[in-house]
N, C-alpha and C positions, 0 to 999 in steps of 0.2 A: 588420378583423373576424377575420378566418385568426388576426393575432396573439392578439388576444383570448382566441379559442376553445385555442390553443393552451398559453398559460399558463395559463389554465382546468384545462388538462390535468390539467398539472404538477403544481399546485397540488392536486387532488382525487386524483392517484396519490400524490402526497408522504405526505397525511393516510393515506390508506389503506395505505399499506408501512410505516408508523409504527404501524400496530395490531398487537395479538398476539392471536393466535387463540386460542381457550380452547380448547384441544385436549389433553387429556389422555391421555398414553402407557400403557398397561400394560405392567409390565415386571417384572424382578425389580433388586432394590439391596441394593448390602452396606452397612450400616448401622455403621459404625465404632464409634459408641458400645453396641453391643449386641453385638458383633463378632458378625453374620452376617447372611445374603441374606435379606432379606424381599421379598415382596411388595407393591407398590406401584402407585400411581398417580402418573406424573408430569409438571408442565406447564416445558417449557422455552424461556426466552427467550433468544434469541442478540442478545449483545451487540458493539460492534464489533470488542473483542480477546478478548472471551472469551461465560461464559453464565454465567445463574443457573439452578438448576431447584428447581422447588417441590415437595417430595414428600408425600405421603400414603399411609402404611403401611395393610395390612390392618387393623392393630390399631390407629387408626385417632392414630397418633402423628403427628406433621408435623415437616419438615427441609427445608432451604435447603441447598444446597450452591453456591458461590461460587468460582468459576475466577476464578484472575487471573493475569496473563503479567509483574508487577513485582514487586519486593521480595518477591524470591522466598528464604525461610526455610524450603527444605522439611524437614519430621519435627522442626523448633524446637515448643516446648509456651511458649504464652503466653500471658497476655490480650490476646482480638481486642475490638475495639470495633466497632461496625458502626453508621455514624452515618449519620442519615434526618433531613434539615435538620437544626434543633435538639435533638434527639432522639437518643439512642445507644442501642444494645442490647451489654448485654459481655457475650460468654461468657469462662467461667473455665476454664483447661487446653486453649486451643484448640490445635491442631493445625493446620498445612499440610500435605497431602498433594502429592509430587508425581505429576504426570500424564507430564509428560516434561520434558527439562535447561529449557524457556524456559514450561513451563506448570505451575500449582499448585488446586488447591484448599480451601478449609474448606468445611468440613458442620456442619452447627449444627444444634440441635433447635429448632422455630421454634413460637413460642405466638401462640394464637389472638390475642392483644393485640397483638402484636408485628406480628400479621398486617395488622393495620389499619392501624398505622404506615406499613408500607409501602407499602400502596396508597395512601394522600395523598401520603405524601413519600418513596418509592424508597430506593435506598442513595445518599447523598452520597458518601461514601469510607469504608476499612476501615481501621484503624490496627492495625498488629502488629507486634513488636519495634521500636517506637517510629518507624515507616514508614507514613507514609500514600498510601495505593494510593484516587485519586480516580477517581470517575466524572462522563465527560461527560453534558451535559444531556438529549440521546438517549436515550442510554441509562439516566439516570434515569427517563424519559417511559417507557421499554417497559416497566420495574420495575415500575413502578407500574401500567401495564396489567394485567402477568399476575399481581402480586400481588390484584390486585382479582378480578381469573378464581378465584384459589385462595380467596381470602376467603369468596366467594359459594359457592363448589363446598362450601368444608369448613362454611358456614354451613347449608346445606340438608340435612337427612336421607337421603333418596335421590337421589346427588348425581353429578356428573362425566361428563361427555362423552368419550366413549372414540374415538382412531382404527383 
């Protein structure tokens, strides 16, 4: 019975460390494509090597930014692809910024359609200078959590949860 109860545990903290909280940060963010610090809302999931964070400008614009620690091309200008199962989103003249020598970034301007995508099917993997930087299934699962948090948040009027 002790066994029982004990993988019981397990089992019901595993699901629950596997959620993202829909917690929304206030903050300020430089905004690359605008070149300068706006205003924002933002929700971030941590990933196992890196994060995604889902932003929400005053002006009520939206952006992803996307860390990744491989095929690392930092300050190269390219098309990124960002594929969600079957489904790909490309931005045009993407950018990797770097964070430091083994971490990178893209920021992207994220549309409300795009938004949806994401919360059924997360990011699969990014393709950039012809390198594809995969995501584990995890970490797929947490994507799709908090893009669903952001969906709902930029779906409603008077909207977001602040910590």
């Amino acid at each position: 019975m002790k066994h029982r109860f004990f993988l019981f545990f397990l089992f019901i903290t595993g699901i629950l460390s596997a959620q993202t909280d829909c917690i929304f940060k206030r903050d300020t963010v430089f905004i690359h494509k605008e070149n300068k610090t706006v205003n924002a809302e933002i929700l971030q999931v941590d990933l196992k090597k890196s994060f995604v964070q889902f932003i929400k400008t005053d002006a009520n614009k939206y952006y992803m930014k996307i860390s990744v620690s491989e095929n690392l091309y930092f300050d190269r200008v390219d098309q990124l692809e960002i594929r969600s199962g079957s489904k790909s989103f490309y931005v045009k003249d993407a950018k990797q910024f770097q964070t430091n020598k083994h971490t990178g970034y893209f920021e992207v301007e994220l549309f409300k359609n795009y938004a949806v995508t994401l919360k059924d099917e997360g990011i699969t993997s990014l393709v950039f200078n012809k390198a594809e930087t995969s995501f584990q299934k995890q970490d797929r699962v947490l994507i799709k959590q908090a893009a669903k948090c952001f969906y709902e948040a930029i779906s409603k009027k008077n909207n977001l949860n602040h910590e």
